[in-house]
Structures are given as structure tokens and as C-alpha cells.
ROSE-4610 file (N, C-alpha, C; in Angstrom, 1 decimal, always signed):
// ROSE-4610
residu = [X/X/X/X/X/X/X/X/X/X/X/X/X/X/X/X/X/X/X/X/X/X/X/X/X/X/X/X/X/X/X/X/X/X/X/X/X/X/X/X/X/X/X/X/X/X/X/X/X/X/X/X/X/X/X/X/X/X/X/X/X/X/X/X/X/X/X/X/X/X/X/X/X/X/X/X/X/X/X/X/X/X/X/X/X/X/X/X/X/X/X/X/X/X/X/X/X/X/X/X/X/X/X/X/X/X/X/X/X/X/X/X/X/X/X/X/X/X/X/X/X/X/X/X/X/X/X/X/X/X/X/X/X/X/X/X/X/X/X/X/X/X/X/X/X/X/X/X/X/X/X/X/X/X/X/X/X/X/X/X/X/X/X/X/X/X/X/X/X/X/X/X/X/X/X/X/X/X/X/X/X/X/X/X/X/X/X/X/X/X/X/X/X/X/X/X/X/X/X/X/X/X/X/X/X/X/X/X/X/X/X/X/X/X/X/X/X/X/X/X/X/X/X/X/X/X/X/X/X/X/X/X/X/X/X/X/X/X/X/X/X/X/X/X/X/X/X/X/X/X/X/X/X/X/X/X/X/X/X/X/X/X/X/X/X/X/X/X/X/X/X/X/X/X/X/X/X/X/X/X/X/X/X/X/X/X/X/X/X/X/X/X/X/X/X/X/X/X/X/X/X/X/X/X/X/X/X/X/X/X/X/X/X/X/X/X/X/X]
num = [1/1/1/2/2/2/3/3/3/4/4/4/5/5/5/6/6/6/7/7/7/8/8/8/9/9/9/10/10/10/11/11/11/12/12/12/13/13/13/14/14/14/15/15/15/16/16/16/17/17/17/18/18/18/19/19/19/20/20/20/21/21/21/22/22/22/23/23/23/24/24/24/25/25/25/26/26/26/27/27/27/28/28/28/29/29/29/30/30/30/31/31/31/32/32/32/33/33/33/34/34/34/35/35/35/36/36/36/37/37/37/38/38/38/39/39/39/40/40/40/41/41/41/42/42/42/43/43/43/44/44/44/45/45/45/46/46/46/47/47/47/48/48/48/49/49/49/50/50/50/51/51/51/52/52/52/53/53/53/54/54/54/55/55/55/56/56/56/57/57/57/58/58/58/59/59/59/60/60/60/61/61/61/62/62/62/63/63/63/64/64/64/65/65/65/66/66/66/67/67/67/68/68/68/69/69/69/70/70/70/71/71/71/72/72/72/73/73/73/74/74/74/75/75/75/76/76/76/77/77/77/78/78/78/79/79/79/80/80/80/81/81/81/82/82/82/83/83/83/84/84/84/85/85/85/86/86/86/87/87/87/88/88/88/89/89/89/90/90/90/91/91/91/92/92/92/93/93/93/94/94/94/95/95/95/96/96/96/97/97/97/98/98/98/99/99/99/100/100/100/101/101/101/102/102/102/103/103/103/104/104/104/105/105/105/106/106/106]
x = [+107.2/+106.3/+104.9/+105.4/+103.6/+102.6/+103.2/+102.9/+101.8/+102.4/+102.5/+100.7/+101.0/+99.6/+98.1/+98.6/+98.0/+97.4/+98.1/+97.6/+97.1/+96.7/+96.1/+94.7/+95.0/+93.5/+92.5/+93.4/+92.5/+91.5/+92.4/+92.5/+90.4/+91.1/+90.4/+88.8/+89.1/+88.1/+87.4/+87.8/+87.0/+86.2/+87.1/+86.4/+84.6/+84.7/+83.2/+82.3/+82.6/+81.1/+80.0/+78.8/+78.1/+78.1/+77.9/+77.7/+76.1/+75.8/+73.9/+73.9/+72.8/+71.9/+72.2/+72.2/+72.5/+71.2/+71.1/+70.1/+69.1/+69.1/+68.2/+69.0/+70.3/+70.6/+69.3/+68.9/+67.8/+66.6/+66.4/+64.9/+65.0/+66.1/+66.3/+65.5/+64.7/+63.9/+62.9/+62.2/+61.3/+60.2/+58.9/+58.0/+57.7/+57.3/+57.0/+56.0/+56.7/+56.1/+56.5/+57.1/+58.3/+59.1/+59.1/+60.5/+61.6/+62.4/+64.2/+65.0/+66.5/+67.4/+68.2/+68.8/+69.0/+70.9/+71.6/+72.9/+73.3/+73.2/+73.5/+73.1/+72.3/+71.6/+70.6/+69.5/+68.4/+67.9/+66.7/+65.2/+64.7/+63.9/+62.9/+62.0/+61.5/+59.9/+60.7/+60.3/+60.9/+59.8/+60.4/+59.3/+59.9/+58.9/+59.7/+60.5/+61.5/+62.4/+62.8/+63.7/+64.5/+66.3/+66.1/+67.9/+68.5/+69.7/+70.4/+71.7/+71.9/+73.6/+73.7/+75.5/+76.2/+75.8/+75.6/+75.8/+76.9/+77.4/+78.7/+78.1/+77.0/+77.0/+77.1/+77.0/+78.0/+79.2/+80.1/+81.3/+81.5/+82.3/+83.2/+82.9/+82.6/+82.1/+80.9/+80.5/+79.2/+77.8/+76.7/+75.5/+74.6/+74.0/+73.1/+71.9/+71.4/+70.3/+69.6/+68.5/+67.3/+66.5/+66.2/+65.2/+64.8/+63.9/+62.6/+63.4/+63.4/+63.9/+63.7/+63.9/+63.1/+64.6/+63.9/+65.1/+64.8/+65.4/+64.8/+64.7/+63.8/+63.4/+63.3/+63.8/+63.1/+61.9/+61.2/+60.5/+58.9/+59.3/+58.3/+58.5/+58.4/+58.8/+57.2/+57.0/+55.8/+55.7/+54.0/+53.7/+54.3/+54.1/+54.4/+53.0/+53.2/+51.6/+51.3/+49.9/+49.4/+48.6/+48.4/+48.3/+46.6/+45.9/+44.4/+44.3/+44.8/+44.2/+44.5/+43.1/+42.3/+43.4/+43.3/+44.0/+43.2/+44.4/+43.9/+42.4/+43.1/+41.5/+40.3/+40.4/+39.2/+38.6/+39.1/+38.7/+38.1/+38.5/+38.0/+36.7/+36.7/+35.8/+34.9/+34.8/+34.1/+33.2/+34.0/+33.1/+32.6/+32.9/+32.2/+31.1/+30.8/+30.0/+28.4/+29.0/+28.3/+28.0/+28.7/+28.0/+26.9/+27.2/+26.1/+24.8/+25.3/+23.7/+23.0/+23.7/+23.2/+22.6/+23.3/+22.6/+21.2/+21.0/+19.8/+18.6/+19.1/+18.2/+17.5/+18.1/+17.2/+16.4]
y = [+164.9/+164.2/+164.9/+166.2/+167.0/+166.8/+166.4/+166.2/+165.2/+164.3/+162.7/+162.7/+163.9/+163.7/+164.6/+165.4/+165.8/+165.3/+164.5/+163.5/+162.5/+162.0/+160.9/+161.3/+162.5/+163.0/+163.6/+163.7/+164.1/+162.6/+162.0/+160.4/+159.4/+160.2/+159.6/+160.3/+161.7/+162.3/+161.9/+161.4/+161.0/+159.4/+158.6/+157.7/+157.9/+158.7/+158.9/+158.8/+159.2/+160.0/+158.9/+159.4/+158.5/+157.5/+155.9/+155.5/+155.3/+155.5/+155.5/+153.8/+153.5/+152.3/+151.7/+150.7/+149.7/+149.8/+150.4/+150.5/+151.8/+153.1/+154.0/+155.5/+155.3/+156.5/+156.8/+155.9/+156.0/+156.5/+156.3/+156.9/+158.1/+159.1/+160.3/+160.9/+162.0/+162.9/+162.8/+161.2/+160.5/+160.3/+159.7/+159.4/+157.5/+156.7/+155.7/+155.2/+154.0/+153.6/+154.4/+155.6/+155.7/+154.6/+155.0/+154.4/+154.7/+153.9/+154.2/+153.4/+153.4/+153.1/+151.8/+150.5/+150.3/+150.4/+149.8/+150.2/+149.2/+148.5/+147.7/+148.0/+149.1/+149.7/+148.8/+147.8/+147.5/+148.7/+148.6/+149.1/+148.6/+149.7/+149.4/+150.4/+149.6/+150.8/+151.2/+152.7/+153.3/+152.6/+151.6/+151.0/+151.5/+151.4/+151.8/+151.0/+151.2/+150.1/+150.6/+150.3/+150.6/+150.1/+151.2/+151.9/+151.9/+152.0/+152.0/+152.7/+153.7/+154.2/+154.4/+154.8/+154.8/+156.5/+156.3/+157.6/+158.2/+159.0/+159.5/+160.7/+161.0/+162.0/+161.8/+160.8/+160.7/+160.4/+160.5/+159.8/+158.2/+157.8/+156.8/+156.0/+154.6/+154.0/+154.1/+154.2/+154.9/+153.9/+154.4/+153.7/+153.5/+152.2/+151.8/+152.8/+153.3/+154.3/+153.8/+153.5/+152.7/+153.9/+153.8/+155.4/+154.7/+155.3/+155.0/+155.8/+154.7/+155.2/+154.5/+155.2/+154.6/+153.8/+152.1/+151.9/+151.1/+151.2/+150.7/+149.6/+148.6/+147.3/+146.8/+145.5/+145.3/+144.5/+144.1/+143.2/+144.1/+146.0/+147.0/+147.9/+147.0/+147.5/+148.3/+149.2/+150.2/+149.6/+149.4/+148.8/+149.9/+149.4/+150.6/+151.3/+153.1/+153.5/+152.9/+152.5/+152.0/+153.3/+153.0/+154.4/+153.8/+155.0/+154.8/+155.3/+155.5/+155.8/+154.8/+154.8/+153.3/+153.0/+152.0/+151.7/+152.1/+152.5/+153.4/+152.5/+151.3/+150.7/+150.3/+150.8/+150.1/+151.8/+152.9/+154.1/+154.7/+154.1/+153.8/+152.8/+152.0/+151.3/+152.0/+152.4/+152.8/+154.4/+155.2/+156.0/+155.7/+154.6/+154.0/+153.4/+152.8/+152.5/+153.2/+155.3/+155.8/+156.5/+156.8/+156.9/+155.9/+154.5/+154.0/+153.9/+154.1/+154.6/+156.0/+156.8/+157.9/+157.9/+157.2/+157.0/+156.2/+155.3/+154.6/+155.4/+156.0/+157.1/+158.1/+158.8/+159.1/+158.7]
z = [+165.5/+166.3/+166.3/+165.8/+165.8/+165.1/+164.3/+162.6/+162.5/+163.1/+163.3/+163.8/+165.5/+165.9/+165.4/+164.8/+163.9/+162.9/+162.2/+161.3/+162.0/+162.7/+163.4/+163.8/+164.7/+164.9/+163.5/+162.5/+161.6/+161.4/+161.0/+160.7/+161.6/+162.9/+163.7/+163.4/+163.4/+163.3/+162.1/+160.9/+160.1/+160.1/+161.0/+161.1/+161.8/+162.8/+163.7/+162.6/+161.8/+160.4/+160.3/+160.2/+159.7/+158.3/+158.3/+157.0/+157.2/+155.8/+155.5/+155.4/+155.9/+156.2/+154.3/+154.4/+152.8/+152.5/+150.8/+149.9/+150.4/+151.6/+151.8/+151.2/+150.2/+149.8/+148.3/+147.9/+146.5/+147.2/+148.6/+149.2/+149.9/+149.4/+150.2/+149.2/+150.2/+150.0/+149.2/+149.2/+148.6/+150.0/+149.1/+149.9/+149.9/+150.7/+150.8/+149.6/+148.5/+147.5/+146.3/+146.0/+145.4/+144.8/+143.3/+142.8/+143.5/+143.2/+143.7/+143.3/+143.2/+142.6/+144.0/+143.6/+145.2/+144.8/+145.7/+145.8/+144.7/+144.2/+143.2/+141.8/+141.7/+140.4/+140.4/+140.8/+140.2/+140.5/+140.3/+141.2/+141.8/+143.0/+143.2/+144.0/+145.3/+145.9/+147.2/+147.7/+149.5/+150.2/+151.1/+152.2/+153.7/+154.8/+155.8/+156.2/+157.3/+157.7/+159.0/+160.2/+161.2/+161.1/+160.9/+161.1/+162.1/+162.1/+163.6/+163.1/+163.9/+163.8/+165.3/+165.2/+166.3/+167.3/+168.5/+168.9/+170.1/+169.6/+170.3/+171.5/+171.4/+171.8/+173.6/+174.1/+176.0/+175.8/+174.7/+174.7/+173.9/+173.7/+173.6/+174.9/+175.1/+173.0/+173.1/+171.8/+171.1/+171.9/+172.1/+171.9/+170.5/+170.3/+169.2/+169.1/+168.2/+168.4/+166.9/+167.4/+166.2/+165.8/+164.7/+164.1/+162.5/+162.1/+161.2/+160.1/+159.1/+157.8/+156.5/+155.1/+153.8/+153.4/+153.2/+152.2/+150.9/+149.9/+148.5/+148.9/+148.7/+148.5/+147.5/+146.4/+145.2/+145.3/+146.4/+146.5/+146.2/+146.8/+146.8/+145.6/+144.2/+142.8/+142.5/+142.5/+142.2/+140.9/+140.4/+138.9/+138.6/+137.2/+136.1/+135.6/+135.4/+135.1/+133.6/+133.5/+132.4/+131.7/+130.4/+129.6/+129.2/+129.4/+129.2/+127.6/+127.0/+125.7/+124.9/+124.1/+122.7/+121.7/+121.6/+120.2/+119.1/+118.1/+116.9/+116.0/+115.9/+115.5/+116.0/+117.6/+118.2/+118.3/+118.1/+118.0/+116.8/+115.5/+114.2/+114.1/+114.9/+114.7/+115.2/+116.5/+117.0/+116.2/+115.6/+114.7/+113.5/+113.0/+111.8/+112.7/+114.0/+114.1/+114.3/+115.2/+115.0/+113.8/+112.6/+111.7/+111.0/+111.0/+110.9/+111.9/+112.7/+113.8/+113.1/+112.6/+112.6/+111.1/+110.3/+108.8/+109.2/+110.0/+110.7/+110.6/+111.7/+112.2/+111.3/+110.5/+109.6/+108.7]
């Protein structure tokens, strides 16, 4: 019968644990507007949000406790960076054009 309650309280004790808010495990230790991954594998952006877990701390049964947390959004999909450097022919163009200025000039 010891056994029994020993295994129960383990049991029990793992129920208490926290589960994380749906889609804010991709915005851990990220900053707001961040990429992120959401629970379903898309993507997307860390926006803020309000969270709520259980709190045990006066006992059984728990109180609701609301707190400020990042959760992926796909709706807050960060562009993608665009790359500033010329295409190879408009870079070409461009020094044939000042060599002919420069044959001008003299």
C-alpha cells in the first residue's frame, strides 16, 4: 500500500508543472518583431500578448495570474531583408557610361 502512495504523489506532483502559453515556446529569449517558429512549424513575428497560468502559491485550488508575454503570430511575419547591391548589368552599364563621359571631356 506504500508503494501505491508513493506513486500517486509522484503522479500528482507532476501534474502542478507549468504548460507554456500555445505558440510562445519560438519567442523565448527573443525580442518583439523577431522571427519565430509557431507550434505547428509555420512562421512567424514575437508580438506581445497576455498569458495566464495557474498559481498554487496560497494552496489548492490554484488562482488565474495574467502576465505579459511574446507569442509567435503568423499574421506578425517580419519582411524579408532585401539585398542593396546592383545588378551585374546595370553596374556595367553604368561604367561604360563613365568612360564615355570621360573620353568627352578631353
Amino acid at each position: 500500500m506504500n508503494r501505491f502512495a508513493v506513486v500517486v504523489a509522484m503522479l500528482a506532483g507532476v501534474a502542478w508543472g507549468d504548460i507554456p502559453p500555445p505558440d510562445s515556446s519560438g519567442c523565448r529569449d527573443k525580442a518583439v518583431g523577431a522571427a519565430c517558429k509557431r507550434d505547428d512549424g509555420g512562421e512567424g513575428g514575437c508580438v506581445k500578448a497576455t498569458c495566464s497560468r495557474n498559481d498554487y502559491s496560497n494552496g489548492p485550488p490554484p488562482t488565474q495570474v495574467s502576465y505579459e508575454c511574446l507569442t509567435c503570430d503568423a499574421a506578425a511575419l517580419p519582411a524579408k531583408k532585401q539585398s542593396c547591391a546592383t545588378m551585374p548589368a546595370e553596374g556595367i552599364a553604368g561604367l561604360l557610361g563613365l568612360l564615355l563621359l570621360r573620353r568627352r571631356a578631353r
